[in-house]
N, C-alpha and C positions, 0 to 999 in steps of 0.2 A: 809708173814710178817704182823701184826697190825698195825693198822693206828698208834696206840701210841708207836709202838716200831718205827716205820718210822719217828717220831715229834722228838722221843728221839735222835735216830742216827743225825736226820739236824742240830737240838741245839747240841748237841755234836760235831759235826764238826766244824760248825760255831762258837763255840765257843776255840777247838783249832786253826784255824786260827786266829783267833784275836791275843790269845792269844803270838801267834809267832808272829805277827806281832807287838804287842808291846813291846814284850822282846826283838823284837830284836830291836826296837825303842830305847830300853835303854842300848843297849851295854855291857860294860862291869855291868853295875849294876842286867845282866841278873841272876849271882849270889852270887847276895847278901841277906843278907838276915834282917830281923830288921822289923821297924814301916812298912818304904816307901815300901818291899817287901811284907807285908802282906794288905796294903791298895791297892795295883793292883790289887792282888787276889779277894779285898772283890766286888770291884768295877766292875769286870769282873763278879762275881758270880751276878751281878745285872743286868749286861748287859742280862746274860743267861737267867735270868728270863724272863726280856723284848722279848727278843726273842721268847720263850716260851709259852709266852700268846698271839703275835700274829699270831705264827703259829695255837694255837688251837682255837683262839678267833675271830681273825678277817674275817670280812665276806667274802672275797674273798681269794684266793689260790694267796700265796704269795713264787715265787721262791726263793728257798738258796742263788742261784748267786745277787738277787736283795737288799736282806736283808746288805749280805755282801756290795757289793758295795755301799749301799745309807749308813753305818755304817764307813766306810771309809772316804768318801766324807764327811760326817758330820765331823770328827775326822781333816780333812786338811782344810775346810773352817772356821773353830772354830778359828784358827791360827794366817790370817794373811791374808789380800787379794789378796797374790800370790800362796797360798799355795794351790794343787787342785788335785781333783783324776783324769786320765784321761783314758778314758775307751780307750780299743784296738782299734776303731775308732780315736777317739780325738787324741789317740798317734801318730797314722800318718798320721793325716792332721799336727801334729805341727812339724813334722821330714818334712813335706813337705813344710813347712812355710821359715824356717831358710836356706831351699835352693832355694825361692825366688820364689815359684811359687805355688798357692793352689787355691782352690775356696772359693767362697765369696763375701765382694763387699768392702772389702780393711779398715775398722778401725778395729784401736787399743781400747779397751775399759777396764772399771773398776768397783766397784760399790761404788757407794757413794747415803749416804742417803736412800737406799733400791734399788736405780734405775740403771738400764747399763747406764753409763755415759762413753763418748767418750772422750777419751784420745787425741788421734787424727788419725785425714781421712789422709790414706797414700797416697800422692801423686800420679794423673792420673789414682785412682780407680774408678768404680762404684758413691762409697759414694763421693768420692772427688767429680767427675764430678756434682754431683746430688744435692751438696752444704752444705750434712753434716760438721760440726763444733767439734774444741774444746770447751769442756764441754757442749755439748748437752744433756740432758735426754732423754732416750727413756722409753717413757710411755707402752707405746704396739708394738711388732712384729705381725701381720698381725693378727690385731682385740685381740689379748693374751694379758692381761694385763702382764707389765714386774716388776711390782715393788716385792722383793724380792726371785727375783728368782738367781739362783746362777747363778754363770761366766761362766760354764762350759753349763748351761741348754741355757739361751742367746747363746753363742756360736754357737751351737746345731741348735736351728733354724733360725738363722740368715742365715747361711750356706745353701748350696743345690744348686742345675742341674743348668748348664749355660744357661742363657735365663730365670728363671725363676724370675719373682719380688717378692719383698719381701718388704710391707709396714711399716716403721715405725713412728709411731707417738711419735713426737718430740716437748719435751718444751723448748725454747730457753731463756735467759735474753733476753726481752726487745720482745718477746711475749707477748699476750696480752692474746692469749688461744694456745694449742697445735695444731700443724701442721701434716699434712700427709707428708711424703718423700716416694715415689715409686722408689725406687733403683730396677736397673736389674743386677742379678746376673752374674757370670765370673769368668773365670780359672784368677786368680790373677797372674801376673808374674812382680813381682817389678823389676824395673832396679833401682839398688842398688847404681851406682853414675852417675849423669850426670853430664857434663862440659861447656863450651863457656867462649870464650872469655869478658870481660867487653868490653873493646877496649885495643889498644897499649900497652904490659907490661903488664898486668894485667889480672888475670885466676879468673875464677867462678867456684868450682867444689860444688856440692850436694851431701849430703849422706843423700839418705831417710831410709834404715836401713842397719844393721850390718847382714851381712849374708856371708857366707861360702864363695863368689867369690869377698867381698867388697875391702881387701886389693888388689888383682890382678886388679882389674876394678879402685883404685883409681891412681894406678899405670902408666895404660896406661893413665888415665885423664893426670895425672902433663906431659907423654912424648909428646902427643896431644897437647896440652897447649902450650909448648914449640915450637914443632913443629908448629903450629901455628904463634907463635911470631916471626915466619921468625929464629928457632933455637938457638935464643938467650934467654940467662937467664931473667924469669920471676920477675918485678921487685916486685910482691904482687901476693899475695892469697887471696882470698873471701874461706873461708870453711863453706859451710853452712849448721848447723845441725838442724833447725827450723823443730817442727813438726816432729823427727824422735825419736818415742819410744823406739828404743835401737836394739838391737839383742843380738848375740853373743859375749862374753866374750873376748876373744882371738883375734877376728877380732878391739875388742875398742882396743888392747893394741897395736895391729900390726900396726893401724892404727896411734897412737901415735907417734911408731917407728919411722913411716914415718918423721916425725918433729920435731923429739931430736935425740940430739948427746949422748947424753949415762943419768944413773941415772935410779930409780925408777919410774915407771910409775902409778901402782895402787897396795893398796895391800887388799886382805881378809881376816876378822877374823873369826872366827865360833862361836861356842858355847864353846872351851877351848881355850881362848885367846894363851896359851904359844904354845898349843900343834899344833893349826892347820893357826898359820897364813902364808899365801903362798905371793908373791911379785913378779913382775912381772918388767922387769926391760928392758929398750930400749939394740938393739944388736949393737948402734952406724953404724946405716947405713946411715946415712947424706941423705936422697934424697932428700928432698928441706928442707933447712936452707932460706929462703928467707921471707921477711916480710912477715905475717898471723894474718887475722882477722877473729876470727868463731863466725858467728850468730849461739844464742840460743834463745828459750821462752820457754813458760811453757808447751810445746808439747815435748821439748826435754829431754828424761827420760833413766834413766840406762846406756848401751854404750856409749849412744852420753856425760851422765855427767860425765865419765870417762876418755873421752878426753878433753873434755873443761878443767875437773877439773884439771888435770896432766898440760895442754900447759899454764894452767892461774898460777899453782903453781910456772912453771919456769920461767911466765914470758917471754915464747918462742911466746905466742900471743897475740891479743888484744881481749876480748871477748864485744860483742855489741850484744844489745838485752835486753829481758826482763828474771826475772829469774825463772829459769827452775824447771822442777816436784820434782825433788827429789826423786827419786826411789834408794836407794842406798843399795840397800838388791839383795842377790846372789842366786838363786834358781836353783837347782842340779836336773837331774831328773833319779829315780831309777827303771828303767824297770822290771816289775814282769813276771811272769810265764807263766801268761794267754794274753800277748799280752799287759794287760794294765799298766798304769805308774802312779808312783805317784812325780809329783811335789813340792818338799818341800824349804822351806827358812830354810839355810844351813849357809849363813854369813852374813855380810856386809863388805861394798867397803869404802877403805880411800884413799885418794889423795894421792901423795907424800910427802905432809907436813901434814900428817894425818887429815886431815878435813873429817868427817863424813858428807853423802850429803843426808841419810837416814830423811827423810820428813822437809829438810833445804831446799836442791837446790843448786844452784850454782847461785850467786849475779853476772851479769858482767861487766866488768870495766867501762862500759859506757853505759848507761839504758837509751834505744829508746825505745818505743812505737811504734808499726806498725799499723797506722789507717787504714785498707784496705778495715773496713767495717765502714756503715755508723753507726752513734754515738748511733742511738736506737737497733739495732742487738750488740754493743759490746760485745763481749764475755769475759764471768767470766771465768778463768784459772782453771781447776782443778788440785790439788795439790799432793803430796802422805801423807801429811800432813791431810789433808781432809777424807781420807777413813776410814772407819770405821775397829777397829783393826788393824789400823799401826803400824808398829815396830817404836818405841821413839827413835830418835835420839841419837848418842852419843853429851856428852858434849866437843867440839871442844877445846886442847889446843891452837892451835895455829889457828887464824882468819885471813883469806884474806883480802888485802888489797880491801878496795873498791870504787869506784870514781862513785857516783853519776850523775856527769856527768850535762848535762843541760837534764832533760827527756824532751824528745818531743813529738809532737803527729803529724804528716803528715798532710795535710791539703787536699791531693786530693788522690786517688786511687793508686798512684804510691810504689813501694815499698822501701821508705825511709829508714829502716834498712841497706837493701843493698848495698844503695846510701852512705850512713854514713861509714859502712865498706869501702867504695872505696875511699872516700876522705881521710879517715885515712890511706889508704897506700900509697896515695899519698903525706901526710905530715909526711910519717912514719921517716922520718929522723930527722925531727923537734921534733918530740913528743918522740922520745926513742934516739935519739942521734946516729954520726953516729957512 
C-alpha cells in the first residue's frame, strides 16, 4: 500500500469518527437537515483538511490514536472547566477516587487564570500534611512550568508510585515570591466521615467527601455519637462540610435524607428544561431530627452545596461560615469503547426553592471568618465564579434569607467556626423557638 493511500485511509477514519461522534453529540438533530446540518459538514471538511496536512506535513510521525484524542480533549476543555477527555488510565484512577482510595497526595484542584489552582487539600493527605492551601497557584510540578496546561495534563503528573515526591512550586497571597512544597506521594484512602464527641450532648461529625460508603459511615457516626452520650438523644449536631469538594451525587441526597422528614431535596435541569428535569426527594426516614448547625467556606463545592443548600432552604439547619464555591453544574460521565471517557456538563442543580448555586454559592445564615492562619498568609477563596469558561448562573427567583450576622475574625489559632456552631446549639432553643 502507498504512503498517500495509507494518509488517505488515517484522515478518512479519523474523520468518520468524529464525525459520529458529533452526530451523535447532536441527538436527535442527527437528521435533520437545513443551514445548521450543512455548517457541521462544512466545519468537519476543515477539520479533515487540518488533519491532513499534519500527517503529510509535520516533522515527526504523528499517531491516529494521538490525533483523535488531543482533538477530543480540545472539543471538551473549550466548554467548561469540568468538562474533560479522560484517557483509559485517567478513567480508572477516577472510578478509584469515588470509592475513597487512589494515589496521589490528596487536592482538589481547578484552573483559573492559566494556572492549577487548589480548590482544596483533602483532609490527613500528603498535601494537607505538607501545608498546601485553598487557592494556592501552582507555578511548576517538579521544575515544568504549569501555567496553561490542562486539568487532565496537571492530573497526570501530579500523580505517580508511593514514596515518590513530587515538587511543587507555589504562589500564595501574601508571598512575596514563589515557594517550593516537597509533598511525598501515597495510596490515598480518605476516611469519608469522622466524628467525636464536642463534650455532653453534643456530636461533631466531618464529611471530607461524598463517596460511595459516606451515607453508611455517617450513619454509624450519629449511632456512635449517641452511644457515646451514655444512649441518650443527642441534644445538637456540628455537620462539618468545610474544605469538602463534593463527590457523588446520590450520596449529597442520601445524605440530606438523613435530616428531613420528607419534601424535595435537589433537582437537575439539562439542556431541555421540560424534557429532562429529574428531582430528588427525601424517603421521610427521620434519623436525626435534632438541632444542626453545618460549617461551610469557600472549599465546600458541589455535594456538600447540595446539602447545605436543601437543610438552609428548610430551614432544618443553621449554616455558619463563610460562603461557599459554587459549583452547581452536574457532570455525567460516558464510557467509550476503548476504555476511555468522556466527562461532560450535562445540567445544573437547584435547591428546593430553586436557587441556582452555579458560580453564586451558598450565602450562610451567619458569616464567621476562621482566622487559623496568620493575617499575611491569608487566603483568597477561589470561586467557580472566577474560572475561566464558567457556566452563568441562573437568575434565582426566589432568594434566601440571609443574616449577616456579626462577621468575625478569631483572634488566636483556635477553631472559632466551630466554637460558634456549638454555642448556637446550645442557645438553639432561644434563637429558633422551642
Amino acid at each position: 500500500m502507498s504512503k498517500k493511500l495509507k494518509i488517505s485511509l488515517s484522515v478518512f477514519f479519523v474523520f468518520i469518527f468524529v464525525l459520529g461522534f458529533l452526530m451523535g453529540a447532536q441527538g436527535k438533530k442527527t437528521y435533520a437537515t437545513g443551514a445548521d446540518s450543512k455548517e457541521i459538514y462544512e466545519y468537519l471538511k476543515t477539520f479533515s483538511d487540518v488533519i491532513d496536512l499534519v500527517k503529510k506535513n509535520y516533522v515527526d510521525d504523528v499517531k491516529d490514536k494521538e490525533i483523535v484524542y488531543a482533538a477530543i480533549k480540545g472539543i471538551l476543555e473549550s466548554l467548561d472547566p469540568h468538562s474533560s477527555f479522560l484517557t483509559p488510565d485517567m478513567y480508572k484512577d477516577m472510578q478509584s477516587e469515588t470509592k475513597g482510595e487512589f494515589g496521589g497526595i490528596g487536592i482538589e484542584i481547578t484552573i483559573k487564570d492559566g494556572f492549577p489552582t487548589v480548590i482544596a487539600p483533602i483532609e490527613d493527605t500528603p498535601a494537607y500534611k505538607a501545608g498546601i492551601k485553598t487557592g494556592d497557584h501552582i507555578l511548576k510540578i517538579d521544575g515544568k512550568p504549569a501555567r496553561n496546561m490542562s486539568l487532565m495534563d496537571v492530573v497526570k503528573l501530579i500523580r505517580g508510585s508511593k514514596g515518590k515526591p513530587v515538587i511543587l512550586n507555589i504562589m500564595r497571597n501574601g508571598f512575596t515570591a514563589p515557594r517550593d512544597y516537597n509533598v511525598v506521594r501515597d495510596v490515598i484512602v480518605v476516611k469519608s466521615v469522622k466524628y467525636r464527641m464536642l463534650e455532653d450532648n453534643y456530636g461533631y461529625v466531618r464529611i471530607a467527601q461524598f463517596q460511595e460508603k459516606t451515607t453508611k459511615d455517617l450513619d454509624n457516626a450519629i449511632k456512635a455519637l449517641e452511644k457515646a452520650n451514655k444512649d441518650k438523644p443527642l441534644k445538637g449536631i456540628v455537620l462539618d462540610l468545610r474544605n469538602n469538594p463534593g463527590g457523588l451525587l446520590e450520596q449529597a441526597v442520601d445524605v440530606s435524607d438523613k435530616f428531613l422528614p420528607d419534601g424535595l431535596i435537589v433537582y437537575i435541569e439539562g439542556k431541555k428544561k421540560d424534557d429532562s428535569k429529574v428531582k430528588f426527594y427525601a424517603n421521610k426516614k427521620n434519623d436525626y431530627m435534632g438541632p444542626l448547625v453545618i460549617l461551610v467556606n469557600d472549599g465546600s463545592a458541589s455535594a456538600s452545596e447540595i446539602v447545605a443548600g436543601a437543610l438552609q432552604d428548610y430551614k432544618r439547619a443553621i449554616l455558619v461560615g463563610t460562603k461557599t464555591f459554587g459549583k452547581g453544574s452536574v457532570q455525567t460521565i460516558f464510557p467509550l469503547g476503548d476504555g476511555s471517557a468522556v466527562r461532560l456538563t450535562t445540567a445544573k442543580y437547584f435547591t428546593p426553592k430553586g436557587r441556582s448555586i452555579q458560580a453564586e454559592g451558598i450565602t450562610p445564615d451567619i458569616i464567621v471568618d476562621n482566622n487559623v492562619t496568620k493575617a499575611k498568609e491569608k487566603v483568597v477563596p477561589i470561586k467557580e465564579k472566577d474560572l475561566e469558561r464558567h457556566i452563568e448562573s441562573e437568575k434565582n427567583s426566589t432568594k434566601p434569607e440571609e443574616n449577616e450576622g456579626s462577621s468575625k475574625k478569631a483572634t488566636s489559632e483556635d477553631d472559632f467556626q466551630l466554637s460558634m456552631g456549638l454555642q448556637i446549639l446550645k442557645g438553639w432553643d432561644a434563637l429558633r423557638g422551642k
